[in-house]
C-alpha positions as CSV (number, residue, x, y, z in Angstrom):
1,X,-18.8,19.2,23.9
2,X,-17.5,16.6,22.1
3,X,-16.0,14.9,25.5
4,X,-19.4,14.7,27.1
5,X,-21.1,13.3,24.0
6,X,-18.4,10.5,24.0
7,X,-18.8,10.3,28.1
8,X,-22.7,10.0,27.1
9,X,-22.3,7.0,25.0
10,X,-19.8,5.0,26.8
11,X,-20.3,4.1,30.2
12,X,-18.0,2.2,32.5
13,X,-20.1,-0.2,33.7
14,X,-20.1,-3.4,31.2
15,X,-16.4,-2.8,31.9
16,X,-16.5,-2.6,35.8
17,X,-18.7,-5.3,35.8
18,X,-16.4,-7.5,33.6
19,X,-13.2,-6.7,35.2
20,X,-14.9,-7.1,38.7
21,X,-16.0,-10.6,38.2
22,X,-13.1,-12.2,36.6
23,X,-11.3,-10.8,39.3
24,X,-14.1,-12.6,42.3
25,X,-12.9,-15.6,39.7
26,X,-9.4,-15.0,40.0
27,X,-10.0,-15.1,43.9
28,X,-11.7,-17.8,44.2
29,X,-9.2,-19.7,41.9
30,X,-6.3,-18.2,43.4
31,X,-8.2,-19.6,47.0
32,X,-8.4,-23.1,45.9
33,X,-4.7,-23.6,44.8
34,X,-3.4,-22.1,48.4
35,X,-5.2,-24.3,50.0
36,X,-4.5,-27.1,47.4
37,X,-0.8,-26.4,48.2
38,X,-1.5,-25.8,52.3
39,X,-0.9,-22.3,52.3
40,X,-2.3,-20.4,54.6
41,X,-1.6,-16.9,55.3
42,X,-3.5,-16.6,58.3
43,X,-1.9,-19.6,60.2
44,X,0.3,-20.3,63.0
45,X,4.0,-20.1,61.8
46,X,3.6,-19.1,58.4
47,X,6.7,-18.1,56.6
48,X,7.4,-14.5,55.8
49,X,7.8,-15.6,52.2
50,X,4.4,-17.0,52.4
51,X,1.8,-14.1,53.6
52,X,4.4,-11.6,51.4
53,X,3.2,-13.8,48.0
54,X,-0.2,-14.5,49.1
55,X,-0.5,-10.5,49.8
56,X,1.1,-9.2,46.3
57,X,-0.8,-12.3,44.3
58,X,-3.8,-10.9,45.8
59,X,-3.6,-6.9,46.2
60,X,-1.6,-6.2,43.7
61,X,-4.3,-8.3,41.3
62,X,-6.6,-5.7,42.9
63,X,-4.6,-3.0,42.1
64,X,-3.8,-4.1,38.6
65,X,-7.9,-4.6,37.9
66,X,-8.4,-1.2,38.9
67,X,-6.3,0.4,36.9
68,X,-6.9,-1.7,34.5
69,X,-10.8,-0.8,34.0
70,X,-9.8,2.9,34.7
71,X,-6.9,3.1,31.8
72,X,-9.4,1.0,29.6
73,X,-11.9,3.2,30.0
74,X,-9.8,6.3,29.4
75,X,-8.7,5.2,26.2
76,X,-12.2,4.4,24.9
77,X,-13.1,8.0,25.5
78,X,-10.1,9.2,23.3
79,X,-7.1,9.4,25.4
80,X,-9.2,12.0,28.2
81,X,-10.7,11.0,31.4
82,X,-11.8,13.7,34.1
83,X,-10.7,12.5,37.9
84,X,-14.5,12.0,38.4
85,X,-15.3,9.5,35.7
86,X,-11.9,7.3,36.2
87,X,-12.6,7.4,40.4
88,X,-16.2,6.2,39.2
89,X,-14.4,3.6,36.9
90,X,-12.5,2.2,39.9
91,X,-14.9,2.4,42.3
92,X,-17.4,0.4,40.4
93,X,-14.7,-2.3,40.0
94,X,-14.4,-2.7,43.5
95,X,-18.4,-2.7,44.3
96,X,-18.3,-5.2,42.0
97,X,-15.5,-7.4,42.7
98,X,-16.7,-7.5,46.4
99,X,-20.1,-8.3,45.7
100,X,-19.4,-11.3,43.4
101,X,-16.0,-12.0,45.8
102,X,-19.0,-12.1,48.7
103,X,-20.9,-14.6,46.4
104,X,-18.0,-16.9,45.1
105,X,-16.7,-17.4,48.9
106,X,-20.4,-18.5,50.6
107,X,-20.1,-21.1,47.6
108,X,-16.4,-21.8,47.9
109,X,-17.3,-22.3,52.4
110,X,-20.7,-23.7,51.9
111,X,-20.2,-26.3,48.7
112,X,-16.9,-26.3,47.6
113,X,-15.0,-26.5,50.9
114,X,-16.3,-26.9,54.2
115,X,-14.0,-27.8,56.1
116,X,-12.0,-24.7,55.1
117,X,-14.6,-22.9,58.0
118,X,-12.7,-25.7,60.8
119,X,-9.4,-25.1,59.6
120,X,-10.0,-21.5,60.6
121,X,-11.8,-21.2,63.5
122,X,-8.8,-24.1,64.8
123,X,-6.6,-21.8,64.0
124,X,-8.3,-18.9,65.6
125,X,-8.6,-20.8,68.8
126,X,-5.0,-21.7,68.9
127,X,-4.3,-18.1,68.5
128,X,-6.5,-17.5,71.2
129,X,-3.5,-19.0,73.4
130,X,-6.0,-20.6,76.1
131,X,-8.4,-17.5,77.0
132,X,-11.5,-18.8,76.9
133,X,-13.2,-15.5,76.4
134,X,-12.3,-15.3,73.1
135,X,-12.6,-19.1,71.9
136,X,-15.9,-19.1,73.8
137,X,-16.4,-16.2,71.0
138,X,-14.9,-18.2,68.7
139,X,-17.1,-21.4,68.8
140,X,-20.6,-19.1,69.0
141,X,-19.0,-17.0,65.8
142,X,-18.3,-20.9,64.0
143,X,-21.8,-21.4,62.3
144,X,-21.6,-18.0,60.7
145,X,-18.3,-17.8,59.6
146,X,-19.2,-18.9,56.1
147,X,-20.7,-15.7,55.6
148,X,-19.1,-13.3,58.1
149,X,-15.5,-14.4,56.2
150,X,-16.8,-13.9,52.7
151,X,-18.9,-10.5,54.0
152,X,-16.5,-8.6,55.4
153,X,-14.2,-9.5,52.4
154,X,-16.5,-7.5,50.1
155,X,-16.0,-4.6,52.6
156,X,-12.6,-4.7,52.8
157,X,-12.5,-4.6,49.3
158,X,-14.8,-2.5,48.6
159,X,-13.2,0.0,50.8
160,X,-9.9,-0.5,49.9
161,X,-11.1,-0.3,46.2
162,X,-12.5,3.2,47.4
163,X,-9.0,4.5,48.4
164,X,-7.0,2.6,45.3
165,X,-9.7,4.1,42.8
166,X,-9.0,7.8,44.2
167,X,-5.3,7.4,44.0
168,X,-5.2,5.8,40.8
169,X,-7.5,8.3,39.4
170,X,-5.7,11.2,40.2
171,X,-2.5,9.7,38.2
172,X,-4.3,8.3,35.2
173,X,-6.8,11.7,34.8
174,X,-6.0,13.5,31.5
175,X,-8.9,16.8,30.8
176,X,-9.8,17.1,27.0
177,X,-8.1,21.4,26.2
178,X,-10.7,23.4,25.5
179,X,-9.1,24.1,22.4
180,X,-8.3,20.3,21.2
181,X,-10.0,19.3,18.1
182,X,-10.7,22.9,16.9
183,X,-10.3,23.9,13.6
């Protein structure tokens, strides 16, 4: 009883809501200083090294966030956390870091840096290796890549933050006993 009046009063969504924008922040920082420093994971050539850093800077922030929120939460409802309410935790985290990812990149490819849209459709169509199919696809895709980019982000996200929050809650999930706090 005393587990579902503390799940009553605290809610995770201040906290999912927190943790998912500073980490849209910490993307769109983390953005500008690749391409401050010409990285680009999706290029022609890039290193190993390269799309290995960019991948671990980036998921395993994700990853951290997530559990994060979900651990944080936990411990504000007394050390117990049923698999439902930490999955929730996560989930929401990852709704909300793609939505405000979504917004933060339209800004970052509309305002901030346009000609980040060029650099990638270039390097699409040099992928494209001449088969003009698919940079005929390319060039009609251009003026909506400022959104489709930053769009299917949130999904990815979102979905992957679907699959990190169910693992992440099995792991961190800790039921009150039914006999804890009797006496």
């Amino acid at each position: 009883m005393e587990q579902q009046i503390l799940q009553e009063e605290k809610k995770p969504n201040a906290l999912a809501f927190q943790v998912g924008i500073s980490f849209a922040i910490y993307v769109l920082i983390l953005t500008i200083v690749m391409r401050m420093l010409k990285i680009d994971p999706q290029g022609i050539d890039v290193p190993i090294y390269q799309i290995v850093v960019s991948s671990i800077l980036t998921w395993g922030a994700f990853i951290f966030a997530i559990f994060y929120a979900q651990n944080k939460h936990k411990k504000d409802l007394g050390g117990f956390i049923t698999y439902g309410r930490a999955f929730s935790t996560g989930f929401k985290v990852a709704a909300y870091s793609g939505l405000f990812m979504m917004i933060l990149l339209i800004i970052y490819y509309q305002f901030i840096d346009p000609s980040a849209i060029t650099q990638m459709m270039d390097t699409a169509i040099a992928k494209a290796n001449g088969n003009e199919q698919q940079i005929k696809g390319i060039e009609m895709m251009g003026k909506y890549m400022g959104y489709f980019v930053p769009f299917s982000s949130a999904i990815v996200f979102t979905l992957a933050g679907l699959v990190i929050s169910l693992i992440s809650a099995a792991i961190l999930k800790k039921e009150r006993p039914a006999h804890f706090n009797e006496a």
